[in-house]
ROTI-531381 format. One record per atom (N, C-alpha, C): chain; y, z, x; residue in one letter; residue number from 0. Coordinates in steps of 0.05 Angstrom, whole numbers. Example, Ala and Ser with C-alpha at 12.3 -4.5 7.8 and 13.67 -1.06 7.14 Angstrom:
// ROTI-531381
chaine  Y  Z  X  residu  num
A  -114  156  264  a  0
A  -90  156  246  a  0
A  -66  156  264  a  0
A  -45  142  257  s  1
A  -21  143  273  s  1
A  1  157  258  s  1
This chain:
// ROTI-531381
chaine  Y  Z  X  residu  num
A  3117  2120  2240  x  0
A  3098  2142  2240  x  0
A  3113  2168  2231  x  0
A  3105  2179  2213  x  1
A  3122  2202  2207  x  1
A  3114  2224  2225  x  1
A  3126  2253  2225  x  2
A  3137  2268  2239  x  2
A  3117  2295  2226  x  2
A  3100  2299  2255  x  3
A  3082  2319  2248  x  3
A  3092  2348  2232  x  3
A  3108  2358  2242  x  4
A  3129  2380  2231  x  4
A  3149  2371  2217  x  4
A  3154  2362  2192  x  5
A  3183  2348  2174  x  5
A  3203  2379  2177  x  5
A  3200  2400  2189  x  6
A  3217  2424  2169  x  6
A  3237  2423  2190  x  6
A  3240  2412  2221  x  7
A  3262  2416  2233  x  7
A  3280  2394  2227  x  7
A  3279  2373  2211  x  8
A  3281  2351  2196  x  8
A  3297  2356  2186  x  8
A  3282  2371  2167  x  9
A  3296  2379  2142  x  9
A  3314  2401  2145  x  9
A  3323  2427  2171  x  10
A  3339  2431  2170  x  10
A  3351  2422  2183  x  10
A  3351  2405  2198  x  11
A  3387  2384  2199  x  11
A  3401  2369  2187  x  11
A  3376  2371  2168  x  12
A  3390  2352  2141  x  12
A  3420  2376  2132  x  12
A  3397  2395  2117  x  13
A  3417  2418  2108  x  13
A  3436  2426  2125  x  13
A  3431  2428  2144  x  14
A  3453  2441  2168  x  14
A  3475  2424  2160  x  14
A  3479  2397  2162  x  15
A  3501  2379  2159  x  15
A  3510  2377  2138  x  15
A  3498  2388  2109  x  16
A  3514  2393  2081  x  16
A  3528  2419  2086  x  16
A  3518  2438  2094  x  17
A  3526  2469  2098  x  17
A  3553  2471  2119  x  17
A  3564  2492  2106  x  18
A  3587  2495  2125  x  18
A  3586  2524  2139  x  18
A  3593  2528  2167  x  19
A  3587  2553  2179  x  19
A  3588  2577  2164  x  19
A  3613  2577  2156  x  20
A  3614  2598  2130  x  20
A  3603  2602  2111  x  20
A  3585  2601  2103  x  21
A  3569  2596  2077  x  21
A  3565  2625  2074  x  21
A  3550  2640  2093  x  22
A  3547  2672  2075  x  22
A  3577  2688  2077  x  22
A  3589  2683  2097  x  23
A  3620  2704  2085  x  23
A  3632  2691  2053  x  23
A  3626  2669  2048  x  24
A  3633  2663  2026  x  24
A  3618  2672  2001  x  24
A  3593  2670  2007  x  25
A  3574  2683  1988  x  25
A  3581  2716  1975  x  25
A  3589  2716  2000  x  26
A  3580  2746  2005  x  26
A  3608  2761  1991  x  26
A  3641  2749  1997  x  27
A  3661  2742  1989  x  27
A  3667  2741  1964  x  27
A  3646  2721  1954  x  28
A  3651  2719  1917  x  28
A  3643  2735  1904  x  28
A  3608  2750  1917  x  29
A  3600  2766  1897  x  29
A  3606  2799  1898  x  29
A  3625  2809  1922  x  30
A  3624  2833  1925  x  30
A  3642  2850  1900  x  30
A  3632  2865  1900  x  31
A  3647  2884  1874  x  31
A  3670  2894  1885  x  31
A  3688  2886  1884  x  32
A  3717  2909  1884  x  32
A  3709  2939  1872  x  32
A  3714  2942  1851  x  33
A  3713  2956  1836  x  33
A  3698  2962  1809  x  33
A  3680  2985  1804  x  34
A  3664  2998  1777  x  34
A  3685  2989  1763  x  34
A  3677  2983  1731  x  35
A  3696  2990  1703  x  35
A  3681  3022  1707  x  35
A  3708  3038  1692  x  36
A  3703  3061  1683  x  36
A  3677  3060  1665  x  36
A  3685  3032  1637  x  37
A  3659  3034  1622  x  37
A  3628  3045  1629  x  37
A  3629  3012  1651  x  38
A  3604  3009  1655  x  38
A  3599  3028  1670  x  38
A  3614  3042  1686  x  39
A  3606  3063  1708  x  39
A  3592  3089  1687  x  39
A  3606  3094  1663  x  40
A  3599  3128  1639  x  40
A  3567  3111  1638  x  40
A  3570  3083  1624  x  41
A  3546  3070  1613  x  41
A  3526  3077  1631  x  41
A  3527  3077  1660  x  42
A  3500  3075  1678  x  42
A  3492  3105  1675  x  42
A  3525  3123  1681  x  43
A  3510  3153  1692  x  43
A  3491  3158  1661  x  43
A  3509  3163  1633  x  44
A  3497  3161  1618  x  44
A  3460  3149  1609  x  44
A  3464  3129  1621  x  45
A  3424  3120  1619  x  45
A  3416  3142  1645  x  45
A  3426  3147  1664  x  46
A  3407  3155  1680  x  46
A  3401  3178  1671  x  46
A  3426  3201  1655  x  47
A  3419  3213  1646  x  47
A  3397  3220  1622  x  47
A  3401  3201  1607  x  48
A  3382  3199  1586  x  48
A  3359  3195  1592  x  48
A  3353  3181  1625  x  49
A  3325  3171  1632  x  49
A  3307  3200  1642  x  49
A  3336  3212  1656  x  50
A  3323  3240  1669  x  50
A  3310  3250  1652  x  50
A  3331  3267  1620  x  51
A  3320  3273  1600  x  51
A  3298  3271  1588  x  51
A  3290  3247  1591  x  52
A  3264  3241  1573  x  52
A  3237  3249  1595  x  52
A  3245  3243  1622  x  53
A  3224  3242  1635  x  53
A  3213  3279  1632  x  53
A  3234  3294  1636  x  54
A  3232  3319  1634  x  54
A  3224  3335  1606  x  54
A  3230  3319  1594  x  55
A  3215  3330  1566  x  55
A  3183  3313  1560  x  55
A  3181  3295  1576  x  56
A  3153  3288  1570  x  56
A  3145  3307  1592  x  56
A  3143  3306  1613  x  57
A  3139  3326  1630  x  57
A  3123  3356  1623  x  57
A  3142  3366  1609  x  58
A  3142  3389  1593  x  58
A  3125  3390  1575  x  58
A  3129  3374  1558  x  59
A  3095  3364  1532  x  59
A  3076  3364  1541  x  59
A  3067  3354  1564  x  60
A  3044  3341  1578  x  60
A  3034  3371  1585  x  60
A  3055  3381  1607  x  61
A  3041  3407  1610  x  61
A  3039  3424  1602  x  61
A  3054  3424  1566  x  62
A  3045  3441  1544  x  62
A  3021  3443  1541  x  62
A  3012  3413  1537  x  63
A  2995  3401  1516  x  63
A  2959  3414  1548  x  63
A  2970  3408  1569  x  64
A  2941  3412  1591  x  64
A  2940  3454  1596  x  64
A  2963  3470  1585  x  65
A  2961  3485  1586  x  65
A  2948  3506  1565  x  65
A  2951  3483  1544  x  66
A  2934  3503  1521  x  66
A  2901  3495  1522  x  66
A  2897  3473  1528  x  67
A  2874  3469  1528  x  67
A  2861  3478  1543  x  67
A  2870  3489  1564  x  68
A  2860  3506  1594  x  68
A  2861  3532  1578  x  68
A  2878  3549  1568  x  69
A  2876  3569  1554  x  69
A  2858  3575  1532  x  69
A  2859  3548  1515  x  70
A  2831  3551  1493  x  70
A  2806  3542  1507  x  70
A  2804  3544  1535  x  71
A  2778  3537  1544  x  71
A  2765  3573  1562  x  71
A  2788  3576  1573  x  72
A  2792  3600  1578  x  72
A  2783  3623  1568  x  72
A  2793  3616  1544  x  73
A  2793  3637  1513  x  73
A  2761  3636  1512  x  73
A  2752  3616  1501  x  74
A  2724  3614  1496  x  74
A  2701  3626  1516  x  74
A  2705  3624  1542  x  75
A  2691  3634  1560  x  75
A  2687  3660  1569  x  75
A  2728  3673  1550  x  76
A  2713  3706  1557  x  76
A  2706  3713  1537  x  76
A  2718  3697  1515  x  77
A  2698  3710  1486  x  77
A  2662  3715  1492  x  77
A  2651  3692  1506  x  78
A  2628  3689  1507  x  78
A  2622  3709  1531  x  78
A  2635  3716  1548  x  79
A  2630  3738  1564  x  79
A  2633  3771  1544  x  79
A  2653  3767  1533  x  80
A  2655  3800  1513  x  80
A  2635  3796  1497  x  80
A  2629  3778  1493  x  81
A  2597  3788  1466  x  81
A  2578  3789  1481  x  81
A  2566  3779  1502  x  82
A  2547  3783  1521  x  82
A  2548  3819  1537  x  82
A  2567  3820  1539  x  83
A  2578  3855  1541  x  83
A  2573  3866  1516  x  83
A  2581  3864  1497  x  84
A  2575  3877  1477  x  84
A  2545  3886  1472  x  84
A  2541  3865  1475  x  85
A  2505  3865  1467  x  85
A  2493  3876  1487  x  85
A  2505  3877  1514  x  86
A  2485  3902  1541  x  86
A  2492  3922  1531  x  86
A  2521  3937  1526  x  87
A  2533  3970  1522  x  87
A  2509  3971  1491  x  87
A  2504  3960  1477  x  88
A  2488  3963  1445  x  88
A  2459  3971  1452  x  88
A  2446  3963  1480  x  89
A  2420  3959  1487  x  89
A  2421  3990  1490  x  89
A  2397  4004  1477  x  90
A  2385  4036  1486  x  90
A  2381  4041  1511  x  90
């Protein structure tokens, strides 16, 4: 009859391939000593370049929403100064 729950099974299967140590060793192999100089210029360098760009799109964007607020602007007191014009003209 098999075994309503297989997963405590199955970790004692694994338990008995695995050795206590398994994550200091993991952990052991993959830790970085030390940056290369390289790769260390390489990262600051992108981040810098990433900053850069974000800050110049940045900047376009709110070029680009500031004039159009201004040429909307513009138009509305134009249409207010000729509406003035035309009361000071009235006798």
């Amino acid at each position: 009859m098999p075994e309503k729950d297989p997963w405590p099974h199955l970790q004692r299967r694994a338990a008995a391939h695995l050795r206590g140590d398994l994550a200091d060793r993991v952990l052991r192999r993959h830790r970085l000593d030390r940056v290369g100089r390289r790769e260390a210029w390489l990262s600051l360098g992108l981040a810098a370049l990433t900053a850069t760009a974000g800050a110049v799109a940045v900047v376009i964007i709110g070029q680009r929403f500031t004039a159009v607020e201004n040429a909307r602007n513009y138009a509305a007191w134009s249409e207010v100064a000729t509406h003035t014009s035309l009361i000071v003209r009235l006798p």
